[in-house]
MIFIFI-238355 format. One record per residue (C-alpha): residue number from 1; residue in one letter; x, y, z. Coordinates in steps of 0.02 Angstrom, whole numbers, plus 32768, in hexadecimal, padded with zeros to 4 digits. Each point is the difference from the previous one (the first is absolute). Layout:
N
<site n="NUM" res="A" x="X" y="Y" z="Z"/>
...
***
This chain:
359
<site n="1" res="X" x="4D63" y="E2FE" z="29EE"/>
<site n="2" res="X" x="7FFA" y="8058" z="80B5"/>
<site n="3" res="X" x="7F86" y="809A" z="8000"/>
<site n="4" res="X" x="7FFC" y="8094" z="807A"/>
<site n="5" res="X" x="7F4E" y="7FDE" z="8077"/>
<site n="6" res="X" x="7F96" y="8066" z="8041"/>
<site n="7" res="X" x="7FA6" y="7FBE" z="806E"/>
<site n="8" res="X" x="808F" y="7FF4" z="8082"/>
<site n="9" res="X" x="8041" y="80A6" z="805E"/>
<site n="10" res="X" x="80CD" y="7FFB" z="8014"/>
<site n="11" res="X" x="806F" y="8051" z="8064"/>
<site n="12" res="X" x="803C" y="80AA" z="7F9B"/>
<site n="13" res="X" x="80A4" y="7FE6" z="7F97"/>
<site n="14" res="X" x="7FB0" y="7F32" z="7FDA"/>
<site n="15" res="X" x="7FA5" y="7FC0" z="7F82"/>
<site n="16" res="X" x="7FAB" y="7F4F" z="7FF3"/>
<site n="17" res="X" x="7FF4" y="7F68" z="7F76"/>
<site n="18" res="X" x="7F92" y="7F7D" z="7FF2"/>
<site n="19" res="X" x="806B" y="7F75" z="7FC7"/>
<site n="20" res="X" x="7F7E" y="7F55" z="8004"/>
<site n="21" res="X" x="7F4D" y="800F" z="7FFD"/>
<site n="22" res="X" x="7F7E" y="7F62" z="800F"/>
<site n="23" res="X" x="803B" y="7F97" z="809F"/>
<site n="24" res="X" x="7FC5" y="7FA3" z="807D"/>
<site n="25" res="X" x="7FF8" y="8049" z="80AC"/>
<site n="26" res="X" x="80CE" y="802C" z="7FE4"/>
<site n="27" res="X" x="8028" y="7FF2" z="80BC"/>
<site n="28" res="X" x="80C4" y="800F" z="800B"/>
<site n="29" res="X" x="80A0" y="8041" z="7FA3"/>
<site n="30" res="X" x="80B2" y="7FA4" z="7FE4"/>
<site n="31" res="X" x="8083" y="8038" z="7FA5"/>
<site n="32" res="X" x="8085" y="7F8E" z="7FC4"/>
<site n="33" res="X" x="80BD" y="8036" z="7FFE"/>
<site n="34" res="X" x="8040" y="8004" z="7F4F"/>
<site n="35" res="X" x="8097" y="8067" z="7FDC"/>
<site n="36" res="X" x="7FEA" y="7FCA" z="7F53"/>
<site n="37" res="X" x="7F4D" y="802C" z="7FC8"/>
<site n="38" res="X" x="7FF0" y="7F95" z="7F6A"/>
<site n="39" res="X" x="7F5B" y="8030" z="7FC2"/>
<site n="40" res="X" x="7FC1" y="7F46" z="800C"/>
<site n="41" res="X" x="8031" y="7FE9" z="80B8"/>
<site n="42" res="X" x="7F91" y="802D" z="8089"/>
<site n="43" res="X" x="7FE0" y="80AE" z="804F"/>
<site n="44" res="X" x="7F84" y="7FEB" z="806E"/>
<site n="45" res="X" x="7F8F" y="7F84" z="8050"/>
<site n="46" res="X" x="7F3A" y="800C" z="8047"/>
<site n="47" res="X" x="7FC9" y="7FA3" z="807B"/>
<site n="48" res="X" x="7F1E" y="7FE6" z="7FE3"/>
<site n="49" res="X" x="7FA7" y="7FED" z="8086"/>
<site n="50" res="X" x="7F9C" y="7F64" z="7FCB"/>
<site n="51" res="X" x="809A" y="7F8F" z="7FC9"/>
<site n="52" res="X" x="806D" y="805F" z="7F5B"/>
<site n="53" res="X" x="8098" y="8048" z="7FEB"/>
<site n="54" res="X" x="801C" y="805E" z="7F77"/>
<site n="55" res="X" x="80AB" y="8037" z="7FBE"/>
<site n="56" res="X" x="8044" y="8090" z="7F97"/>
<site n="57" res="X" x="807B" y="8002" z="7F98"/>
<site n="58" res="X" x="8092" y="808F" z="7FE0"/>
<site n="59" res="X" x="7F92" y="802F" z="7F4D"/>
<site n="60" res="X" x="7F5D" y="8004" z="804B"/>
<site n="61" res="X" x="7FB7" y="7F46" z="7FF3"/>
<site n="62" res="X" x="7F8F" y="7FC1" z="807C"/>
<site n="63" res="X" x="7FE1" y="7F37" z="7FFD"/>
<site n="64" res="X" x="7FE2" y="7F8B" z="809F"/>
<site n="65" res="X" x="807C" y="7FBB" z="806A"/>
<site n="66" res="X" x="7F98" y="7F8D" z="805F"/>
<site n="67" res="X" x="7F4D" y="7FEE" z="8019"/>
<site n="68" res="X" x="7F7B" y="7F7F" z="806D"/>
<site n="69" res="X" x="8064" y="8017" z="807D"/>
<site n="70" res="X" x="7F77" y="8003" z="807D"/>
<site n="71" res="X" x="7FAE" y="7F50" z="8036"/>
<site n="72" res="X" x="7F53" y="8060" z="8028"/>
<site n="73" res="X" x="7F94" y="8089" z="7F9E"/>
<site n="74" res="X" x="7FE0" y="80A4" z="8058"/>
<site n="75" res="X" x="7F76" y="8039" z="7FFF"/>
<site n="76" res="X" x="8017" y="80D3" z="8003"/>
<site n="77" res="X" x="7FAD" y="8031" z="8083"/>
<site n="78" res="X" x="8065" y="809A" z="8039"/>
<site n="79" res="X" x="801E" y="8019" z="8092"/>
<site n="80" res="X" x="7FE4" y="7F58" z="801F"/>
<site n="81" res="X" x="802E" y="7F4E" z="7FCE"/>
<site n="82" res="X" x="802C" y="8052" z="7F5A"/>
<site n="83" res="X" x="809A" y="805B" z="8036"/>
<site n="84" res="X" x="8064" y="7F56" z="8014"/>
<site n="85" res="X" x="8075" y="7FB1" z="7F8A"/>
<site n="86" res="X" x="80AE" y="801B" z="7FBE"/>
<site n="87" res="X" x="804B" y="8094" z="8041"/>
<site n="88" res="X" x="80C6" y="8014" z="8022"/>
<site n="89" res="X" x="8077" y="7FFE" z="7F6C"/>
<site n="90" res="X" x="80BD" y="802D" z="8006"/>
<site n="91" res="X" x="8092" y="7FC8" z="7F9D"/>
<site n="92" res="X" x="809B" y="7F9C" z="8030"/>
<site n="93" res="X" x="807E" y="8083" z="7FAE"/>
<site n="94" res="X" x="808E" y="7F6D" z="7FDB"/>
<site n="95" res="X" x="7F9F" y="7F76" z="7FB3"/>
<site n="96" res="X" x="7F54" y="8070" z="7FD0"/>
<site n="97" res="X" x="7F8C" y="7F8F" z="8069"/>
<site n="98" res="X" x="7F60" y="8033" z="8027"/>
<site n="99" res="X" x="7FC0" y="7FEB" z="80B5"/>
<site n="100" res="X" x="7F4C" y="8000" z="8025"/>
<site n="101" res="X" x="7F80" y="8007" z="8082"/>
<site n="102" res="X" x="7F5E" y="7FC6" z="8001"/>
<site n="103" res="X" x="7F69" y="7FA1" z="8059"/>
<site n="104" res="X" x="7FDF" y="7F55" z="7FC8"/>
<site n="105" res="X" x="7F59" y="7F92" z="8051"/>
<site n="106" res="X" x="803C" y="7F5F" z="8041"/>
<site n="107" res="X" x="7F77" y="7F79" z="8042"/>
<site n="108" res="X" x="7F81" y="8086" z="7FE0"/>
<site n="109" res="X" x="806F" y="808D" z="8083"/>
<site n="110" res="X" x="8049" y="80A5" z="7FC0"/>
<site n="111" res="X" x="80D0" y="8001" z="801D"/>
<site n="112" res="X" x="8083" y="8071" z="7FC9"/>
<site n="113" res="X" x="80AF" y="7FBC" z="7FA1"/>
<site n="114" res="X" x="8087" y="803B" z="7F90"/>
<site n="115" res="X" x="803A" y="7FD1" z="7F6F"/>
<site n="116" res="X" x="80AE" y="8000" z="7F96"/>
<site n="117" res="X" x="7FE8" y="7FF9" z="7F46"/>
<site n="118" res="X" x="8085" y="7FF7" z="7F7D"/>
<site n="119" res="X" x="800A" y="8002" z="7F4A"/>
<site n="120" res="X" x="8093" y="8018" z="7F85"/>
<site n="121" res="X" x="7FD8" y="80A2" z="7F9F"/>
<site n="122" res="X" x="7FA8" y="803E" z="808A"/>
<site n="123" res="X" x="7F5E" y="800B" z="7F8E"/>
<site n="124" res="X" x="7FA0" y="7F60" z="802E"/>
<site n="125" res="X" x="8009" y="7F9D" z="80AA"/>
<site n="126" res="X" x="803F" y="7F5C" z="7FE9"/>
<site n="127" res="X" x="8020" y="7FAF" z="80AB"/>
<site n="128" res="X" x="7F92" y="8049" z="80A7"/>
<site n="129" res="X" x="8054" y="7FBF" z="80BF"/>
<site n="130" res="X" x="7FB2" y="801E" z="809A"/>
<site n="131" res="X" x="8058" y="8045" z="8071"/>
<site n="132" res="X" x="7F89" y="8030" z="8098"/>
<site n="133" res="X" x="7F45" y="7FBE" z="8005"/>
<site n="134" res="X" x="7F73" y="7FCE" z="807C"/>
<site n="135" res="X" x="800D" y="809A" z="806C"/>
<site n="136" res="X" x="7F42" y="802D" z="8036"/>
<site n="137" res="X" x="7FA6" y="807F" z="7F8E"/>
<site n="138" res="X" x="7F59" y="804D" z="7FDC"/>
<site n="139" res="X" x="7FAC" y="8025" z="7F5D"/>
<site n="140" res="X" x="8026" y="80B7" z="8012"/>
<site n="141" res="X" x="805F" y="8089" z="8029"/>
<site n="142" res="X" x="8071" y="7FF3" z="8094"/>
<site n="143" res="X" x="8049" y="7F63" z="7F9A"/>
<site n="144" res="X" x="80B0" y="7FDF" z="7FCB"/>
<site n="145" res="X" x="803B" y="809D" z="7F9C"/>
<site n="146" res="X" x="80A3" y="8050" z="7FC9"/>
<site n="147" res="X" x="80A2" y="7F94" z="7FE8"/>
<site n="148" res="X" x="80B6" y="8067" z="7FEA"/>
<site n="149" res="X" x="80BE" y="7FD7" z="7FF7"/>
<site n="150" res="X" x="806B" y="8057" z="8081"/>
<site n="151" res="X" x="809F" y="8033" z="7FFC"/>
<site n="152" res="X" x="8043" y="7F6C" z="8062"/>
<site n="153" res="X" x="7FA6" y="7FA4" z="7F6A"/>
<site n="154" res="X" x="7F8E" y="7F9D" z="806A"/>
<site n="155" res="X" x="7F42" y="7FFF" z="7FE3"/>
<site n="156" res="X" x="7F89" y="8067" z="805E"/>
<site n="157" res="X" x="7F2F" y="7FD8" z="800F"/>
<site n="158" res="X" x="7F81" y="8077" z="8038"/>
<site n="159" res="X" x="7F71" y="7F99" z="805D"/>
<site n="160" res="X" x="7F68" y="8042" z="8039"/>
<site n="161" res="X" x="7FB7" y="7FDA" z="80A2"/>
<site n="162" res="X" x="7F63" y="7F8F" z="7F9D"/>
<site n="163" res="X" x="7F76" y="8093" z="8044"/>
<site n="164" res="X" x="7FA1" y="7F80" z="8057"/>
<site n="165" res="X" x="806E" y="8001" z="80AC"/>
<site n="166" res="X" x="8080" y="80A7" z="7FFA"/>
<site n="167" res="X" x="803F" y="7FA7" z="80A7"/>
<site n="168" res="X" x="8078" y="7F82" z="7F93"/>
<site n="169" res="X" x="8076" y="8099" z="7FCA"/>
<site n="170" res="X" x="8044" y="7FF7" z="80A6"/>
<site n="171" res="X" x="7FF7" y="7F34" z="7FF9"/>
<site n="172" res="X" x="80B5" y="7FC5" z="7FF4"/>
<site n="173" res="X" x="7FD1" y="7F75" z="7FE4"/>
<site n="174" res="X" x="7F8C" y="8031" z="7F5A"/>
<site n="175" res="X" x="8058" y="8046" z="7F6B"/>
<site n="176" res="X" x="7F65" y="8083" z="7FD9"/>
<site n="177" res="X" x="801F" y="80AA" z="8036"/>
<site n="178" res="X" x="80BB" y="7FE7" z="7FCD"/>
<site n="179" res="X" x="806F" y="8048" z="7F89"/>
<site n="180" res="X" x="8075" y="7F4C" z="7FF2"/>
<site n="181" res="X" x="80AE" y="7FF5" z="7FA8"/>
<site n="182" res="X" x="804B" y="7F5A" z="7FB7"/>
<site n="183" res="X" x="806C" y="7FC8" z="7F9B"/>
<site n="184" res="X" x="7FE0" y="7FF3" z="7F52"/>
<site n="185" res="X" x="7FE5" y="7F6C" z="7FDB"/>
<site n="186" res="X" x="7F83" y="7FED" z="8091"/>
<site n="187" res="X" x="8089" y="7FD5" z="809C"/>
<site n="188" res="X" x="8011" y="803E" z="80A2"/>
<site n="189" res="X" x="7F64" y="805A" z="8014"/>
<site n="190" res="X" x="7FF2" y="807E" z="8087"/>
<site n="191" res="X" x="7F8F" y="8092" z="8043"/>
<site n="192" res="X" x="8062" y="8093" z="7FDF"/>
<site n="193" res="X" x="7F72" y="8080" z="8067"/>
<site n="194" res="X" x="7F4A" y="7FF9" z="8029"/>
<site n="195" res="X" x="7F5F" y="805F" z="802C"/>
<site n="196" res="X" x="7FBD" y="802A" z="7F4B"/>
<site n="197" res="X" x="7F5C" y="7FF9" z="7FC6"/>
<site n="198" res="X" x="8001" y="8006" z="7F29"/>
<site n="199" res="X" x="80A9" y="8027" z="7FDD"/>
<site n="200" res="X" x="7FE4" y="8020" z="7F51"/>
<site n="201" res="X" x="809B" y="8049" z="7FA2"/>
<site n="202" res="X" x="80BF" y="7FFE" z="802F"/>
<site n="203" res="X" x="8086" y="8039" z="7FB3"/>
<site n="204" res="X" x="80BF" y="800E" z="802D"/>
<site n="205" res="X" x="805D" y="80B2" z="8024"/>
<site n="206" res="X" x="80C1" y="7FF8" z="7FCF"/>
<site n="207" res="X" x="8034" y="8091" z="8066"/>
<site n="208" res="X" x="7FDF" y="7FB0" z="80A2"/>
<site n="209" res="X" x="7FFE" y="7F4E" z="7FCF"/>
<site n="210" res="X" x="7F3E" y="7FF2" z="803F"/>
<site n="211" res="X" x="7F5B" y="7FBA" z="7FCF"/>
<site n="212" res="X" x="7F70" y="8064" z="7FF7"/>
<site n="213" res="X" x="7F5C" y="7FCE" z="8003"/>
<site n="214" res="X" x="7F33" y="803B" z="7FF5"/>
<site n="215" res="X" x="7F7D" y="7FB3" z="806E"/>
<site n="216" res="X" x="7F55" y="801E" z="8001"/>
<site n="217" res="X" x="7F9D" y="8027" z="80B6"/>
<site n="218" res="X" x="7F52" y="7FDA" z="8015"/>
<site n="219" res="X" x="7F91" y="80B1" z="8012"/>
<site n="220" res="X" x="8094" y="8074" z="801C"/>
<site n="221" res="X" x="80BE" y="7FF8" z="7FFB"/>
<site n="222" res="X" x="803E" y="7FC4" z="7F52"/>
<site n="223" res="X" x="80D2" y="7FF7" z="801C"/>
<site n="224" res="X" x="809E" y="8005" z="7FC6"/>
<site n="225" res="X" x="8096" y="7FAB" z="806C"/>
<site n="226" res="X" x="80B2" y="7FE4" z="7FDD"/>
<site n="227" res="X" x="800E" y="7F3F" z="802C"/>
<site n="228" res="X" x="807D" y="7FF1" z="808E"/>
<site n="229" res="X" x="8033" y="7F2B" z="8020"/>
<site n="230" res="X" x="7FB0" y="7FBF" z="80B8"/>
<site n="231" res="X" x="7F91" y="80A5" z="8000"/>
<site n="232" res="X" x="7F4A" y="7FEA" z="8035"/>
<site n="233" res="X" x="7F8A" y="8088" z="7F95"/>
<site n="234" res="X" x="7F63" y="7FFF" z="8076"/>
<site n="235" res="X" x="7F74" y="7FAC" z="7FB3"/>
<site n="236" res="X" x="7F68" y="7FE0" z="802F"/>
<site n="237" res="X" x="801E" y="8073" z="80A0"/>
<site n="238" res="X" x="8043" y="8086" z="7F92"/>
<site n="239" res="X" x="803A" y="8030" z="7F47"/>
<site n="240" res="X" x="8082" y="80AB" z="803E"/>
<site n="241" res="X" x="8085" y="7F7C" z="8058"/>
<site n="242" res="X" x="80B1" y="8015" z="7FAC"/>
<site n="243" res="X" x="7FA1" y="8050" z="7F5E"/>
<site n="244" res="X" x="803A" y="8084" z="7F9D"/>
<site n="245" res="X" x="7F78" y="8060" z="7FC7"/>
<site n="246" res="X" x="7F2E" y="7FEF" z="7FF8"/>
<site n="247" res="X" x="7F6C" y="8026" z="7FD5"/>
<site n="248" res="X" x="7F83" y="801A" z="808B"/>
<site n="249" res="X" x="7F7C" y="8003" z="7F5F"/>
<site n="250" res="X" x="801A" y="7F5C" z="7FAC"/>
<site n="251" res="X" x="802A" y="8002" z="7F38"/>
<site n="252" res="X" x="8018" y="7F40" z="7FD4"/>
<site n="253" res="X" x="80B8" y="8015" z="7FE2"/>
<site n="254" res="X" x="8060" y="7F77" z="7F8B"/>
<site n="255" res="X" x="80AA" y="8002" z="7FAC"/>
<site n="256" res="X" x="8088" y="8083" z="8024"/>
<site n="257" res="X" x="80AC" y="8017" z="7FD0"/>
<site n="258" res="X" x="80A3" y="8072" z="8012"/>
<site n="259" res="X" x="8036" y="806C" z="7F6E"/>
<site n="260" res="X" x="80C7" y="7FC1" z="8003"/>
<site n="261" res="X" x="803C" y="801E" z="7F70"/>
<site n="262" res="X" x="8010" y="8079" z="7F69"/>
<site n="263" res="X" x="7F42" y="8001" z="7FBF"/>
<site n="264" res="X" x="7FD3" y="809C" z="804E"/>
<site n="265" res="X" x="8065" y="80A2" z="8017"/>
<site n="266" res="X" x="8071" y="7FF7" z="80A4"/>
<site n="267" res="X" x="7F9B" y="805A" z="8070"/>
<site n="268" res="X" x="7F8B" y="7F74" z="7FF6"/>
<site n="269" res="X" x="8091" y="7F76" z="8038"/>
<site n="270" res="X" x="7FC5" y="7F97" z="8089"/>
<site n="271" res="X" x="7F2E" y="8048" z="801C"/>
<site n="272" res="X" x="7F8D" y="7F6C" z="8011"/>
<site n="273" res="X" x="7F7E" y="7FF4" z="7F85"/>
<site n="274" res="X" x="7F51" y="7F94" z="8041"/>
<site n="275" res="X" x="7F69" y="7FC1" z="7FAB"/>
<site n="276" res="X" x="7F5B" y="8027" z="8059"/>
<site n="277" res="X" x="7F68" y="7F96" z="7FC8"/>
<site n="278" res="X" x="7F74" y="804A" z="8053"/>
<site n="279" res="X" x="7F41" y="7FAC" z="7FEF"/>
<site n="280" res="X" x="7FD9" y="7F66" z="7F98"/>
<site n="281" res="X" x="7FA5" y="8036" z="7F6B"/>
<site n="282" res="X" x="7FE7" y="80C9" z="802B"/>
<site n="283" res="X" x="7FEF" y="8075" z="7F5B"/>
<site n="284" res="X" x="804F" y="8085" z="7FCE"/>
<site n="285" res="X" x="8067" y="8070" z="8091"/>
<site n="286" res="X" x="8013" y="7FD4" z="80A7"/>
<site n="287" res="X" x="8035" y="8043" z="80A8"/>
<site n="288" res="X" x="8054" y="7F3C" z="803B"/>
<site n="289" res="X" x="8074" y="7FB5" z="7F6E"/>
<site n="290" res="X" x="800B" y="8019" z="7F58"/>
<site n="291" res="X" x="809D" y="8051" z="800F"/>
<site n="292" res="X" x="80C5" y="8002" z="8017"/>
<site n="293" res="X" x="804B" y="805E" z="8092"/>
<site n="294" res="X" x="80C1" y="8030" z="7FFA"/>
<site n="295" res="X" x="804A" y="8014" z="80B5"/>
<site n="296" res="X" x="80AF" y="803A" z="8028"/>
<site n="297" res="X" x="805E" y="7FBF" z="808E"/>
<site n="298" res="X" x="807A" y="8051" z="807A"/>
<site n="299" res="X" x="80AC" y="7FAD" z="7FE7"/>
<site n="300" res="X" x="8002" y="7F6D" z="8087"/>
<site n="301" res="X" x="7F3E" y="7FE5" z="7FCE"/>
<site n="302" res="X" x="7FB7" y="8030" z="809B"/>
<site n="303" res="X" x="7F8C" y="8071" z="7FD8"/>
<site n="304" res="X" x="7FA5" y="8042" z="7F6B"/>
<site n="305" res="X" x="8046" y="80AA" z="7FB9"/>
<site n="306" res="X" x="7F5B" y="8013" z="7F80"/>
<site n="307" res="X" x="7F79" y="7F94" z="7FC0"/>
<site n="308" res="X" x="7FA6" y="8036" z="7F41"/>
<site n="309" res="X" x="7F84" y="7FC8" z="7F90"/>
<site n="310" res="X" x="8072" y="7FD8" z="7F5C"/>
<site n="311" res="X" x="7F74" y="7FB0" z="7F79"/>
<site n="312" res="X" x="7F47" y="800C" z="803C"/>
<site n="313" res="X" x="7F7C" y="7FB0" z="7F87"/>
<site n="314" res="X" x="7F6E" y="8085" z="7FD1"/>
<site n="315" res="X" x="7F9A" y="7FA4" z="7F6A"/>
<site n="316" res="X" x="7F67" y="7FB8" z="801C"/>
<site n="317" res="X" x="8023" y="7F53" z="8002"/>
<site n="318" res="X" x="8039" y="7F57" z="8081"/>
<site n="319" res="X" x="80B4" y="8032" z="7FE3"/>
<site n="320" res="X" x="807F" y="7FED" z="809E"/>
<site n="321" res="X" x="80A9" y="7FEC" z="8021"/>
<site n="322" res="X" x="802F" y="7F3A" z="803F"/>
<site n="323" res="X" x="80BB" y="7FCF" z="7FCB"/>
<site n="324" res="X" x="8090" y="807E" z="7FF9"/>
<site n="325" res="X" x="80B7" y="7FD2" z="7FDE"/>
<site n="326" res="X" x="8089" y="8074" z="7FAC"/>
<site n="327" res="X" x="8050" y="7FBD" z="7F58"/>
<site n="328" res="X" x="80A7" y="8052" z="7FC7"/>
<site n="329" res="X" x="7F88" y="8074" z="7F91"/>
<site n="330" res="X" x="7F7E" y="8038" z="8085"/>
<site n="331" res="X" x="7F85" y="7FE1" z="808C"/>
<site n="332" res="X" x="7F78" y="7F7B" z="7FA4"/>
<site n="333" res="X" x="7F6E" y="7FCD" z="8080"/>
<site n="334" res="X" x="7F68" y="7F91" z="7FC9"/>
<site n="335" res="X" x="7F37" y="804E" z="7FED"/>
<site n="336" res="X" x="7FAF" y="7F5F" z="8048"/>
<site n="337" res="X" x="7F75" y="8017" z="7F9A"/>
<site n="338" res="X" x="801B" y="808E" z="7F69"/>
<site n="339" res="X" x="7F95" y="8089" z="7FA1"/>
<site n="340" res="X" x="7FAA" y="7F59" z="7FB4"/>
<site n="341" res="X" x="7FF3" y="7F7C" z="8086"/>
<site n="342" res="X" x="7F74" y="7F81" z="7FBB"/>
<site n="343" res="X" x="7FB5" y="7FC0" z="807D"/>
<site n="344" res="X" x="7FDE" y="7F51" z="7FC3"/>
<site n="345" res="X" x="80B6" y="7FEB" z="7FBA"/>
<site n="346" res="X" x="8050" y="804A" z="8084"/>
<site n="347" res="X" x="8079" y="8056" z="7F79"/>
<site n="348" res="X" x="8022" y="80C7" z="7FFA"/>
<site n="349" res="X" x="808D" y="7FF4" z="8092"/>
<site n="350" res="X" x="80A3" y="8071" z="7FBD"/>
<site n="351" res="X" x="80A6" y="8025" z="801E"/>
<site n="352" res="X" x="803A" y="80AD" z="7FF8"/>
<site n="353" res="X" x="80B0" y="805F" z="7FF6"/>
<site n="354" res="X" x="8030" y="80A2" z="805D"/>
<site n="355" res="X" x="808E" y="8059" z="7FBD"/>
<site n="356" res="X" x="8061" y="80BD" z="802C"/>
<site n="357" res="X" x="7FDD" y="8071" z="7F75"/>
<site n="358" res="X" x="8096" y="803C" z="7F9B"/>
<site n="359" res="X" x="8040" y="80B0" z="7FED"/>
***
């Protein structure tokens, strides 16, 4: 049963539910389309960061969908080596297909592929197709990292730049560095705009037809760009080109996502909601991360009418924000590690729900 929590600050006129407790490093949010809701179908899926996905059901159940889906062991050393493993997650709305990203090791070298899984009830994979594989990656961050559907239903892949030389994001030759779009069932692959670093989160706005994505900068300048196609977004001689908004003091930003439909009140319609991570491992409150920041856009989203802190957490423990996706109920985001990460299990990571308050 969801419970009010305390340990997280929200925005006044919100409140916020826990709604799964006891995973493993819950990385990234999909919901599945379902006009139905049978309460045996699935809700949501949760991509872990060291080879799961779990799945929830419309009444609450939470089983695996796939697991071992990594051919190497990480070893948690984060930041570090530890950070790598499956990442992306999004649904194909028409057939419920599950596309992931992840890095693989192939003759003993990192590299970076995506995956289409399917399965008949949507509950347990049955079949897994690759669709995109040996592109160069690192056991890190700045790997292969958030996968989405666009409106032109094509496939889109944030790549990071592989850390080791930030020169191959303006490589056009090298896919790192690139946000890519393809077909999807892995045809006519193409670089749809470079110059990123760790784009780590994207998400698609309806009122302008647009992605949007969050990349990381190294010691300042955390971002926020609307992706244009052919546009070059600076990196490694800058992280300001073509973006929309930053943050000169860096706060490990991950997932983000419009508010488009009816879950909040109106006046809400169309504000972009973003994760911020902050530090590996830092307790209790922090200036970077551990936080979700509401900003409001002008109308043509070229400039930023207000930016607020909308949940903040202030208990004492690892807790901070990672995924964050909106269901047709509220805005749910992922606590990498929980109130009660163990850290020889790994478990304690949990998925939250932020909701308007009534009345």
């Amino acid at each position: 049963m969801a419970t009010s929590q305390n340990n997280w600050w929200v925005f006044p006129g919100f409140e916020i539910e826990k709604v799964v407790a006891g995973l493993t490093l819950p990385v990234n949010l999909a919901f599945v389309k379902n006009e139905n809701k049978n309460p045996k179908t699935p809700f949501l899926y949760i991509s872990e960061l060291y080879g799961q996905v779990k799945v929830i059901t419309y009444d609450g159940t939470i089983s695996v969908y796939a697991k071992d889906l990594l051919n190497y062991k990480p070893d948690f050393k984060i930041p570090g080596s530890g950070e790598s493993g499956l990442t992306g997650i999004c649904v194909e709305p028409e057939t419920g297909d599950l596309f992931l990203s992840m890095v693989y090791i192939d003759h003993g070298k990192p590299k970076a592929k995506v995956v289409r899984t399917k399965s008949k009830d949507g509950l347990k994979m049955e079949n897994l197709i690759t669709i995109i594989d040996n592109i160069p990656s690192i056991l890190g961050a700045h790997q292969i990292q958030a996968l989405s559907i666009g409106f032109d239903q094509k496939l889109y892949i944030n790549l990071g730049d592989g850390m080791i030389n930030p020169n191959i994001a303006q490589d056009d030759n090298d896919l790192r560095g690139k946000i890519l779009q393809m077909n999807l069932d892995g045809s006519n692959v193409e670089t749809f705009a470079k110059g990123f670093r760790n784009p780590f989160g994207a998400c698609w706005r309806k009122s302008d037809q647009s992605l949007y994505i969050s990349d990381n900068g190294p010691t300042i300048d955390d971002r926020i760009a609307k992706v244009e196609q052919g546009k070059n977004y600076g990196w490694p001689k800058t992280m300001r080109q073509n973006s929309l908004f930053w943050w000169h003091y860096t706060q490990g930003i991950t997932a983000l996502d419009f508010m488009q439909q009816d879950q909040f009140d109106n006046e809400y319609k169309d504000n972009l909601f973003i994760a911020l991570f902050g530090g590996s491992f830092a307790k209790g409150r922090a200036i970077k991360g551990k936080r979700i920041v509401k900003i409001e856009l002008n109308g043509d989203s070229s400039a930023v009418k207000s930016c607020d802190d909308f949940v903040k957490y202030v208990g004492e423990g690892l807790s901070s924000c990672c995924g964050l996706a909106f269901g047709p109920d509220g805005l749910y985001f992922s606590d990498l590690y929980g109130e009660d990460f163990d850290s020889q299990t790994l478990q304690g990571g949990t998925i939250y729900k932020i909701k308007q308050k009534k009345g």
